[in-house]
ZAMAR-413820 format. One record per atom (N, C-alpha, C): residue number from 1; residue in three letters; z negated, y, x. Coordinates in steps of 0.001 Angstrom, whole numbers. Each point is the difference from the previous one (the first is absolute). Layout:
BEGIN
nr; rest; Z; Y; X
NUM; ALA; Z; Y; X
...
***
This chain:
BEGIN
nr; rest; Z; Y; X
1; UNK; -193735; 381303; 100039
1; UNK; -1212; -469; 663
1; UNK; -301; -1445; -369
2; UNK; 468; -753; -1088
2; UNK; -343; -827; -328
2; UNK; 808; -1302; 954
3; UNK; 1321; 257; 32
3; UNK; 752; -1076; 470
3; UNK; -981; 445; 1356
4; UNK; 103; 920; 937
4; UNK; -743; 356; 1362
4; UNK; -1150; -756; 567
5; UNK; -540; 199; -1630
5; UNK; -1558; -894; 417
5; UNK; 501; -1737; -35
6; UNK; 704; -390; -1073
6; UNK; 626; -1778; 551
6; UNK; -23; -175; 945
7; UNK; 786; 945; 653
7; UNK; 861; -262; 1730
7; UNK; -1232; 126; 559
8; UNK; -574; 983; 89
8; UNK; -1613; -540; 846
8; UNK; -881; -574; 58
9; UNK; -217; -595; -1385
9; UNK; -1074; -1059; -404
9; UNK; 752; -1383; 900
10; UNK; 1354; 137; -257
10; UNK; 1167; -1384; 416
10; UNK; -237; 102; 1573
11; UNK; 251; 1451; 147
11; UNK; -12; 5; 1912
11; UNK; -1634; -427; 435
12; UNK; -1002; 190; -389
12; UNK; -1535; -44; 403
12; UNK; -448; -1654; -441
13; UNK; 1007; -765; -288
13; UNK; 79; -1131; -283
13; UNK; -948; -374; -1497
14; UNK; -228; 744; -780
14; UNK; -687; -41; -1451
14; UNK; 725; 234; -924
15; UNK; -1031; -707; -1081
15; UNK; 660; -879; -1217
15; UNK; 40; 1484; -714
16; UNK; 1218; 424; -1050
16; UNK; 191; 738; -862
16; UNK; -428; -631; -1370
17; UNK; -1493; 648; -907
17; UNK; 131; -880; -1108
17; UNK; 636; 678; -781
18; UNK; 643; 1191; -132
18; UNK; 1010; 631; -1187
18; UNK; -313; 1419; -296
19; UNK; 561; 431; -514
19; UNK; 204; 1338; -504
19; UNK; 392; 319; -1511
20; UNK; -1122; 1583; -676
20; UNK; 405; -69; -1288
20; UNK; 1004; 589; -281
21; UNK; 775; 208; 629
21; UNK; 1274; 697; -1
21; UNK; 1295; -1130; -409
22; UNK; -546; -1337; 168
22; UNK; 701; -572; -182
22; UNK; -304; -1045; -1391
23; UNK; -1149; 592; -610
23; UNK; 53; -301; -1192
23; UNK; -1461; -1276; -130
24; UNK; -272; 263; 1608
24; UNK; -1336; -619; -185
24; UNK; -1042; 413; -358
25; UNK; -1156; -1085; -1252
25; UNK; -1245; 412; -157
25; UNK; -812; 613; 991
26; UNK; -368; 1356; -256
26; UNK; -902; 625; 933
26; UNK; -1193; -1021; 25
27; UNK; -820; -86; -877
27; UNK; -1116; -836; -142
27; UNK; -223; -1537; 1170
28; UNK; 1132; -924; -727
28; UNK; 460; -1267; 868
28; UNK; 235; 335; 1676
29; UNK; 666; 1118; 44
29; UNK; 544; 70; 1469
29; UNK; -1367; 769; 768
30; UNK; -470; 605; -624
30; UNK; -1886; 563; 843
30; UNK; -853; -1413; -130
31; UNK; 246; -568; -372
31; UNK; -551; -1611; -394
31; UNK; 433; -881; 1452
32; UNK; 967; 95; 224
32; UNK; 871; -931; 906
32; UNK; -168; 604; 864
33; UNK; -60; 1408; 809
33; UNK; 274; 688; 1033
33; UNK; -1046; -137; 564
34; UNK; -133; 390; 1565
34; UNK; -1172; 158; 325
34; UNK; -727; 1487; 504
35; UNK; 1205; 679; 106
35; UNK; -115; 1589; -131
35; UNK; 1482; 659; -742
36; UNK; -235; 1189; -501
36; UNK; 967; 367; -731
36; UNK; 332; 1625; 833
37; UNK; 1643; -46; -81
37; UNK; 223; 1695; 137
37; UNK; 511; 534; -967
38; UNK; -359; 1373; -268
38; UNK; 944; 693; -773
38; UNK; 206; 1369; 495
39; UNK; 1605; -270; -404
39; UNK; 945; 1264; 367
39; UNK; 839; 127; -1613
40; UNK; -685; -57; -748
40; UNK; 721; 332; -1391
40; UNK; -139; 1328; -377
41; UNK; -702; 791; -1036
41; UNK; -103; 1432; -671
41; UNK; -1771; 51; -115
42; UNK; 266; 1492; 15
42; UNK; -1621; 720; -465
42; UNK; -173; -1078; -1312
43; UNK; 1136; 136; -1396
43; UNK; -708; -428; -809
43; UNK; -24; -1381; -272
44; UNK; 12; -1042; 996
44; UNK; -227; -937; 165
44; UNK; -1340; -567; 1318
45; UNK; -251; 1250; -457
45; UNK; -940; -680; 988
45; UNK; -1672; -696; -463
46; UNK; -543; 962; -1170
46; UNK; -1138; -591; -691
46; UNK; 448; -1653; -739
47; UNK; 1234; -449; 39
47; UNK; 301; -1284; -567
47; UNK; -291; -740; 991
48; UNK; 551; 294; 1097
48; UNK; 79; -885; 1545
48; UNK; -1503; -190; 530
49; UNK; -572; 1167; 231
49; UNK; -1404; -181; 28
49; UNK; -934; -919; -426
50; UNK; 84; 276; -2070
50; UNK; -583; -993; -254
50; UNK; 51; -1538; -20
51; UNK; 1231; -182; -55
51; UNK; 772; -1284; 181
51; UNK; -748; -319; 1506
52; UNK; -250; 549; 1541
52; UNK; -208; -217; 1107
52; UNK; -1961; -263; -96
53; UNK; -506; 724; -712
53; UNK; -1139; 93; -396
53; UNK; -638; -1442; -978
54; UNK; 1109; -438; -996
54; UNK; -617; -1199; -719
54; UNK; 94; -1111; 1144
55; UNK; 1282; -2; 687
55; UNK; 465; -1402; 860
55; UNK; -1145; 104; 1392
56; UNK; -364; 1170; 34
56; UNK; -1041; -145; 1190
56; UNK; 477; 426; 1129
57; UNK; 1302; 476; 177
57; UNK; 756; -82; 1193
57; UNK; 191; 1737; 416
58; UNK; 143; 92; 1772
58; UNK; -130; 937; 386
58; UNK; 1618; 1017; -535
59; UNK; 561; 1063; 266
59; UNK; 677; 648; 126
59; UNK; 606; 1028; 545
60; UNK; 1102; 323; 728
60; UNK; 585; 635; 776
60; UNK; 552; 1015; -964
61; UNK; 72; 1614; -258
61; UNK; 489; 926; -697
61; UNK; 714; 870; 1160
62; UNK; 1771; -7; 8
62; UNK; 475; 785; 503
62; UNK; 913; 1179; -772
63; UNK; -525; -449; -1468
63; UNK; 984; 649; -1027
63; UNK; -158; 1876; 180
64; UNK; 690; 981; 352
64; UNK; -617; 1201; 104
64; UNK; 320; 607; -1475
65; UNK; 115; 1152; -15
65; UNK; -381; 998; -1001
65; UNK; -1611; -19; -1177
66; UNK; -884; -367; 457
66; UNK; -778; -302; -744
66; UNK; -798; 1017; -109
67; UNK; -599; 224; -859
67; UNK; -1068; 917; -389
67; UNK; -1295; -132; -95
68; UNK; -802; 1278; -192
68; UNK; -1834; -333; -164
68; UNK; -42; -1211; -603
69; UNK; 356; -236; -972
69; UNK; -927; -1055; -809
69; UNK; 464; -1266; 555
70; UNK; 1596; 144; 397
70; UNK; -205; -1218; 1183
70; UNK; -972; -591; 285
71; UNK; -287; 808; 1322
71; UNK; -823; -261; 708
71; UNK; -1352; -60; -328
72; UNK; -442; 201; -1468
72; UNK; -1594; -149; -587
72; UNK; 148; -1863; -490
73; UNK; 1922; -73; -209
73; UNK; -261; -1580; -242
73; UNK; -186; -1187; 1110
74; UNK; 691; 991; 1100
74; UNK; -382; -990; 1192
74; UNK; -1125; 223; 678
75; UNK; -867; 730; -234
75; UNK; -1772; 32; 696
75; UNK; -437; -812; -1150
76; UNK; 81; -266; -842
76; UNK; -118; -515; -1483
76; UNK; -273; -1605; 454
77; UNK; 1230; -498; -19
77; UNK; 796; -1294; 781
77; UNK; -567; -351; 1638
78; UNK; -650; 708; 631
78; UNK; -241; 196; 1261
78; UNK; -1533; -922; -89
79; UNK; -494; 298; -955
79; UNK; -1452; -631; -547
79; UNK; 243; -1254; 108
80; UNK; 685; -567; -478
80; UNK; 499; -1745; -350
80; UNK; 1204; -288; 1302
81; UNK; 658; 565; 66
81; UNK; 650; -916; 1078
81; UNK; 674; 534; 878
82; UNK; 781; -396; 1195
82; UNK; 158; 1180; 1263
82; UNK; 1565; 905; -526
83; UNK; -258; 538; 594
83; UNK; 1120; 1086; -286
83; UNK; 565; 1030; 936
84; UNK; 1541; -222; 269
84; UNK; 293; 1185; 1343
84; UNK; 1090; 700; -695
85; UNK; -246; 1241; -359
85; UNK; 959; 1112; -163
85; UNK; 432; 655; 948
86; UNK; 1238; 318; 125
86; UNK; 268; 1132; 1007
86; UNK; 1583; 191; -593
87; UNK; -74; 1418; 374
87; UNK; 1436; 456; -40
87; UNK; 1029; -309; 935
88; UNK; 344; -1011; 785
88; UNK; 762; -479; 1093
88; UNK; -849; -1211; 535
89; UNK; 661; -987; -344
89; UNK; -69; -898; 772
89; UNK; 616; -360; 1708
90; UNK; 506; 882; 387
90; UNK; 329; -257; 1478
90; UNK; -797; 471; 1054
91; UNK; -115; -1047; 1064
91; UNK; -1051; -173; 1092
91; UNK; 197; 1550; 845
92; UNK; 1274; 105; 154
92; UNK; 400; 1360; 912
92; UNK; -647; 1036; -1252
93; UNK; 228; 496; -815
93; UNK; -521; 665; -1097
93; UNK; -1826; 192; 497
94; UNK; -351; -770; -31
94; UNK; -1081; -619; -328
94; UNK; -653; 1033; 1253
95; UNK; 483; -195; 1019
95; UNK; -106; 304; 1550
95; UNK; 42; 1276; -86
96; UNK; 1531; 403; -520
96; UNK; -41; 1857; -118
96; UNK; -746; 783; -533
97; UNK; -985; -759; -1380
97; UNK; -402; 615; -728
97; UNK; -1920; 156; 1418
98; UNK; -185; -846; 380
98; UNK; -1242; 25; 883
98; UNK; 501; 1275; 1073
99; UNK; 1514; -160; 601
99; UNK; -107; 1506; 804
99; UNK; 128; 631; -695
100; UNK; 87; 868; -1284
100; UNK; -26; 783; -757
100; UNK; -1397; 318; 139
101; UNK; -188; -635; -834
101; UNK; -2004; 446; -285
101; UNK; -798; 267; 1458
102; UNK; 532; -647; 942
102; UNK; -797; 352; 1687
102; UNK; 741; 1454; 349
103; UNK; 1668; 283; -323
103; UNK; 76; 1353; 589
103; UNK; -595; 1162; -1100
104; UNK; 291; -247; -1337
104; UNK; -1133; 975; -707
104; UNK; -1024; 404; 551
105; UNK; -761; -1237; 241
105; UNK; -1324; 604; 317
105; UNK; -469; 586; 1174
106; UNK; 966; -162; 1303
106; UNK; 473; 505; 989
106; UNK; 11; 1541; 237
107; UNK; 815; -265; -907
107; UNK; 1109; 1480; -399
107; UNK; -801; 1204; -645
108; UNK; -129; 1386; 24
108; UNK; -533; 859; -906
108; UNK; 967; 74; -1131
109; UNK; -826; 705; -1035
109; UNK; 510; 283; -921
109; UNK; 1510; 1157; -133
110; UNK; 34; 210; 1203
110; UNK; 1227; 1178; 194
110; UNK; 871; -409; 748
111; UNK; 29; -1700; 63
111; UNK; 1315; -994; 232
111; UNK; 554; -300; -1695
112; UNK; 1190; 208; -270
112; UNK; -95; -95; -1460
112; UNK; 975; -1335; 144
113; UNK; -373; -597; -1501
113; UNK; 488; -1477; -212
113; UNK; 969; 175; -1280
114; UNK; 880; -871; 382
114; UNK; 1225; 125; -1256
114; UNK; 382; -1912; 435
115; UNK; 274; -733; -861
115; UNK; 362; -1049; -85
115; UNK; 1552; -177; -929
116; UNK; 1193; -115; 442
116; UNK; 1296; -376; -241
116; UNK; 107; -1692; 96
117; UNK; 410; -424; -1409
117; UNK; 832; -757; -272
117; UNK; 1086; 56; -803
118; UNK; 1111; -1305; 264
118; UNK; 841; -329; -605
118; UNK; -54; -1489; -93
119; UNK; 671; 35; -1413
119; UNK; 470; -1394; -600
119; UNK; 1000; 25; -650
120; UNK; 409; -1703; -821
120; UNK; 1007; 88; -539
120; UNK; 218; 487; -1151
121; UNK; 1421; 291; -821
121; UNK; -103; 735; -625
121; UNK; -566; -226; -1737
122; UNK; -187; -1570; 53
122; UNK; -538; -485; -1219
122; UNK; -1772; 264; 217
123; UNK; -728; 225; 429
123; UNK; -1034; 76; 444
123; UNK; -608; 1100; -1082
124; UNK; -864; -71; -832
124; UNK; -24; 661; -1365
124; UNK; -1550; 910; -27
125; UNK; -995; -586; 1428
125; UNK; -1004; 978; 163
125; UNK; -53; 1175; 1032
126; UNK; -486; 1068; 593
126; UNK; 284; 1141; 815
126; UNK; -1318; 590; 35
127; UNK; -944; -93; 965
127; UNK; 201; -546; 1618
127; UNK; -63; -1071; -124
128; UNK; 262; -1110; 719
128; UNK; -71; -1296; -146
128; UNK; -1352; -890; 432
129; UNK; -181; -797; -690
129; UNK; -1235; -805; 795
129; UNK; -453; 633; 1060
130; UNK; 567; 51; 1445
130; UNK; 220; -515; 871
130; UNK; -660; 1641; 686
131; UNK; 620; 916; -599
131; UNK; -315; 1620; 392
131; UNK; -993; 455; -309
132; UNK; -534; -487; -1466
132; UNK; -1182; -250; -476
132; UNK; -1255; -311; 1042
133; UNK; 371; -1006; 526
133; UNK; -910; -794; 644
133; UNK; -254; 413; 1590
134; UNK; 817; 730; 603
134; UNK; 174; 875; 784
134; UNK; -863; 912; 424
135; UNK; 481; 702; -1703
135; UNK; -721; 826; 16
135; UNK; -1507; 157; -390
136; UNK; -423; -1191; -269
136; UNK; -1474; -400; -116
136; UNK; -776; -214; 1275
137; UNK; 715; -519; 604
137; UNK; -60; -259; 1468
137; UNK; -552; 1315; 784
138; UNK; 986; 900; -382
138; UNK; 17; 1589; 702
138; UNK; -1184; 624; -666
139; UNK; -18; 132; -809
139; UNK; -1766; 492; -875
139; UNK; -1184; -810; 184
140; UNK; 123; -733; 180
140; UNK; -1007; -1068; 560
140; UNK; -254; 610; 1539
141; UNK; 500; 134; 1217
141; UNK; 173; 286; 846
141; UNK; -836; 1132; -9
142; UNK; 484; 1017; -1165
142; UNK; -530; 1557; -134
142; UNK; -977; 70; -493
143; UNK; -363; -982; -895
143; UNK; -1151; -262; -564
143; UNK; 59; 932; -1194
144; UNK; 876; 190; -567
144; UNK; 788; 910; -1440
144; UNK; 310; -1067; -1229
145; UNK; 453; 466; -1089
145; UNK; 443; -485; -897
145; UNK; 1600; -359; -162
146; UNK; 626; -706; -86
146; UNK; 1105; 328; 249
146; UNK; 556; 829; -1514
147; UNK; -730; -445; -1111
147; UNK; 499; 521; -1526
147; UNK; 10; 1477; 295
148; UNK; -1097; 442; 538
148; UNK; -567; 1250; 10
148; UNK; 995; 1001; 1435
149; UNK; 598; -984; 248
149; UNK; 425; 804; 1448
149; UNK; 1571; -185; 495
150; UNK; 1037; -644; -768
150; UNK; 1511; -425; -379
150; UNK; 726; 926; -396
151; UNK; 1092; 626; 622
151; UNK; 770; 1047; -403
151; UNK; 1155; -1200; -161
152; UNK; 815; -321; -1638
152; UNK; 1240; -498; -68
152; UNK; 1175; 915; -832
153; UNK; 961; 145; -61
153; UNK; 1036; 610; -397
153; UNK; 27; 1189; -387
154; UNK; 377; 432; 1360
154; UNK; -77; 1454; 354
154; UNK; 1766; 68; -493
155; UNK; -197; 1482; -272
155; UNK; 1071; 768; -663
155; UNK; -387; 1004; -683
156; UNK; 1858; 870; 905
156; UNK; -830; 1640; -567
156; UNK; -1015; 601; 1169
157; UNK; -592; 1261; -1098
157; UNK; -756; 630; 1417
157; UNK; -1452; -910; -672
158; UNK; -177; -701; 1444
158; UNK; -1300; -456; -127
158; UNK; -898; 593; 685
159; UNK; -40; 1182; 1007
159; UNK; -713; 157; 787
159; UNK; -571; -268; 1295
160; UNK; -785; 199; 442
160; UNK; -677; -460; 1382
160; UNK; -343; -1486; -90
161; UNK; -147; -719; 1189
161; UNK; -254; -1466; -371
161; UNK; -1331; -276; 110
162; UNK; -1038; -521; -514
162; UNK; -1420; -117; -162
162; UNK; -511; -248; 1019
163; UNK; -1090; 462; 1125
163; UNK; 80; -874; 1019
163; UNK; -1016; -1193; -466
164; UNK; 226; -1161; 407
164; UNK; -586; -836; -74
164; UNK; 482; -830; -1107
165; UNK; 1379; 376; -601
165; UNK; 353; -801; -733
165; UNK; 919; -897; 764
166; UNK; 540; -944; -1002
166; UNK; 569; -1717; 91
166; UNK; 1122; 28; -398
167; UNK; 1456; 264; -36
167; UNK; 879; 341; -522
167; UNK; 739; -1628; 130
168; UNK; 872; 85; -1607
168; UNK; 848; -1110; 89
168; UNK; 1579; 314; -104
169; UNK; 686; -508; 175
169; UNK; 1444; -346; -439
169; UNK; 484; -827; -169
170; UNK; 782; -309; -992
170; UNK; 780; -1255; -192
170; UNK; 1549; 45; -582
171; UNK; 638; -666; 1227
171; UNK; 1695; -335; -536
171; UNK; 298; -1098; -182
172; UNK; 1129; -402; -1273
172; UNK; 322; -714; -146
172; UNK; 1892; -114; 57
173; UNK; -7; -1406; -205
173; UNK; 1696; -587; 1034
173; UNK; -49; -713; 355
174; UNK; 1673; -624; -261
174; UNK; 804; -1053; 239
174; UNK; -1478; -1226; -41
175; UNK; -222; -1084; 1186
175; UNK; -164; -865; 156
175; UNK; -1303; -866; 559
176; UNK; -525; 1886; 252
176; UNK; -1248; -20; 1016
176; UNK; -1289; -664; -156
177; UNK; -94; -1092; 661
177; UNK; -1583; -836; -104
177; UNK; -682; 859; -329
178; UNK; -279; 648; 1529
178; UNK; -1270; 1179; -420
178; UNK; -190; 656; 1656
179; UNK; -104; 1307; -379
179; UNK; 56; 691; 1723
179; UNK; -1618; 1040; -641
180; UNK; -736; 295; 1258
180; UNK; -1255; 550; -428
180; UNK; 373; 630; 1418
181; UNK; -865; 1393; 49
181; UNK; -360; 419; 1323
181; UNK; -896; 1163; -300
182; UNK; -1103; 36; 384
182; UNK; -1197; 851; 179
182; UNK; 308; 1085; 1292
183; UNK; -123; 1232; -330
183; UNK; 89; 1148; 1350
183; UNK; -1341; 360; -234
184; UNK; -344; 476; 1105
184; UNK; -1005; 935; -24
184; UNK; 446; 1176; 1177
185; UNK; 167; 1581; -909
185; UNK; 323; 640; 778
185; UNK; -682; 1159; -21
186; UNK; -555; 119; 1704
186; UNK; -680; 1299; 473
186; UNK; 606; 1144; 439
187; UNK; -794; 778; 540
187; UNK; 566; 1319; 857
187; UNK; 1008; -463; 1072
188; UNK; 1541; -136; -142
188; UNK; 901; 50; 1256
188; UNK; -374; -1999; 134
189; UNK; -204; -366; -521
189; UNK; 445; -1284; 403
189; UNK; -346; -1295; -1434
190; UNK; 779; -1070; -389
190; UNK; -332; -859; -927
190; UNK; -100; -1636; 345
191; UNK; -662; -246; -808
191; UNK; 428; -1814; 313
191; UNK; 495; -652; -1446
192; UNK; 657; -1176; 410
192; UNK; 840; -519; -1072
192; UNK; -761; -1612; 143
193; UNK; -309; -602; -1311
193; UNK; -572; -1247; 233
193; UNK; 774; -716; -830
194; UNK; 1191; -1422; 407
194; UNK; 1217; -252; -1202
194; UNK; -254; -1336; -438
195; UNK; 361; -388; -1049
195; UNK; 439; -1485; 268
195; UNK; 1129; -130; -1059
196; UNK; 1022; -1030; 704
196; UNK; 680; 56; -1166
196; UNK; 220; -2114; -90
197; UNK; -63; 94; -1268
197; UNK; 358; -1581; -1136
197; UNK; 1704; 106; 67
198; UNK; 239; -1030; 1123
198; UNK; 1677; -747; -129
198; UNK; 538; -595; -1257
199; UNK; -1113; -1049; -522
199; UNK; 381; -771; -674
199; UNK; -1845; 4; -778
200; UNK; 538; -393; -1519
200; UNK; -1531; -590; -961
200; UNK; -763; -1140; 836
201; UNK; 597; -790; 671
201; UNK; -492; -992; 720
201; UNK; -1296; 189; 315
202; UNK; -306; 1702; 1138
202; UNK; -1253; -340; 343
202; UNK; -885; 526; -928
203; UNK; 126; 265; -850
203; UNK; -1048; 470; -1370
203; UNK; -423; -1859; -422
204; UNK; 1062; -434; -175
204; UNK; -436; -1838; -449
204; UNK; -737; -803; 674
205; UNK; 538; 430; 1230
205; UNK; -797; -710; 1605
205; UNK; -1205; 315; -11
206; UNK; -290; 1388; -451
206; UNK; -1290; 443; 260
206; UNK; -995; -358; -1253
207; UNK; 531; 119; -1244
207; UNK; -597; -949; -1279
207; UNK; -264; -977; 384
208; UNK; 702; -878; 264
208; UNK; -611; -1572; 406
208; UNK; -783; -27; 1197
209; UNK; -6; 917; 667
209; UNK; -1186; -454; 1134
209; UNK; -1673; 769; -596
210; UNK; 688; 941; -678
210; UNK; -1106; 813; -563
210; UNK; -807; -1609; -1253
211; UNK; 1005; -590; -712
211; UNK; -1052; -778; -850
211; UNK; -383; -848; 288
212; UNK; 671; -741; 1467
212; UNK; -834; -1241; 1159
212; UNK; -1327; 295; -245
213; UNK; 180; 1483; 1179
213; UNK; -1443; 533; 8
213; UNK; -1049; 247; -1050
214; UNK; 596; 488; -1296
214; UNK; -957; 199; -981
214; UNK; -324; -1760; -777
215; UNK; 768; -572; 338
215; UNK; -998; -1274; -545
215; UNK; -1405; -160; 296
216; UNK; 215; -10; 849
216; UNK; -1303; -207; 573
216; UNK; -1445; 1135; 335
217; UNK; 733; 1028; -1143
217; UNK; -1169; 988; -37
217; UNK; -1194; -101; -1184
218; UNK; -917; 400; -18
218; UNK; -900; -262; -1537
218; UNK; 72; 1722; -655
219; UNK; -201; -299; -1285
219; UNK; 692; 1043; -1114
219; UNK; -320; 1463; 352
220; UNK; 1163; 599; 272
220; UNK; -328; 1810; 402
220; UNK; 1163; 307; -545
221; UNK; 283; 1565; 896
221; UNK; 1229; 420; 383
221; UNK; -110; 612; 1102
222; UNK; 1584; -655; 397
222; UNK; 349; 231; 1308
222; UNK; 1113; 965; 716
223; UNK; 217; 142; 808
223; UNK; 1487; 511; 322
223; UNK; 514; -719; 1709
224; UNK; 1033; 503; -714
224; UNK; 1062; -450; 1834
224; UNK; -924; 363; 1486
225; UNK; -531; 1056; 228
225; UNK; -1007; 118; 998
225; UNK; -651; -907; 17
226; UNK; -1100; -542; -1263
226; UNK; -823; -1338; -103
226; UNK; 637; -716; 624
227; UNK; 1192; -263; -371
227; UNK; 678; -1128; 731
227; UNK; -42; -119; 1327
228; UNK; 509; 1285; 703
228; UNK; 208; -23; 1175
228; UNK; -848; -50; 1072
229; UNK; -1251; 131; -750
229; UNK; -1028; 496; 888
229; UNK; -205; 1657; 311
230; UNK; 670; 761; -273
230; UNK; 63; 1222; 451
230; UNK; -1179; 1196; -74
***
């Protein structure tokens, strides 16, 4: 993701001020930047924060696997300066996840939802960002919990399937950006809602247009919908 985001900062015609991956001061480079992304680790993320928090500067969070307290540091951070988390940065993503939440709410509860992805095989969290977010989408819709309402790794006799639950899956292999697809399936008929990531590209594409936009926001948190208007 890192080289990805160069190539798009390079393609959108903007200046790259550096990366700590490459051994640059976090501090200096939130100093110099005028918005920052990160796609590094959960446990790098209360460093990045505060570092984004002293320099004043907004931030883009596409890093997934994160947890509660995460997210108590970025409502935290949200006080002082702008902030857009989301589990996927891509515009098509972004899009699927809005028909998601419109056919939920559409839909009765005795259309059942299961969300399948795959990725590659280094990919070290399960469900991914991205299914996650999906599936927030889909409970939102239902107006449910999604914690409270997620059937994941079934095996064995599990029984009847809950109605009204959110089911996930996740495979991993070879090479795969990232493939997502939401069903919702009723009595004698289903729908399939897909998208699939060719290349990291548009996850980068969509970071950099996502922190255009958040420059120019005053201190919250935001997400990719914000962006879009949606």
């Amino acid at each position: 993701m890192g080289q990805a985001l160069v190539s798009a900062t390079a393609e959108a015609g903007l200046a790259h001020a550096g990366g700590v991956d490459k051994g640059d001061d976090l501090a200096a480079l939130a100093a110099a930047a005028d918005v920052l992304v990160d796609f590094s680790s959960p446990h790098a993320l209360e460093g990045n924060l505060a570092a984004c928090i002293a320099a004043g500067k907004p931030v883009v969070i596409g890093t997934t696997g994160l947890e509660e307290r995460h997210h108590w540091l970025i409502d935290d951070a949200a006080q002082d300066i702008a902030v857009l988390q989301t589990g996927n940065t891509s515009l098509g993503v972004t899009m699927l996840a809005a028909l998601v939440r419109e056919a939920a709410s559409r839909l009765g509860p005795d259309w059942d939802i299961e969300i399948v992805e795959m990725h590659h095989r280094m990919k070290v969290d399960a469900p991914s960002g991205t299914a996650l977010l999906l599936g927030e989408a889909a409970a939102a819709g239902r107006h449910i919990d999604l914690a409270q309402s997620s059937e994941r790794g079934r095996d064995g006799i599990t029984g009847a399937r809950k109605q009204g639950a959110i089911g996930f899956a996740s495979l991993r292999g070879g090479t795969v950006a990232g493939d997502h697809s939401v069903i919702l399936a009723g009595n004698e008929e289903s729908i399939t809602l897909s998208h699939r990531a060719e290349s990291r590209m548009i996850f980068a594409r969509g970071a950099v247009k996502a922190a255009l936009w958040l420059t120019g926001q005053k201190p919250s948190r935001y997400t990719m919908p914000d962006m879009l208007g949606l």
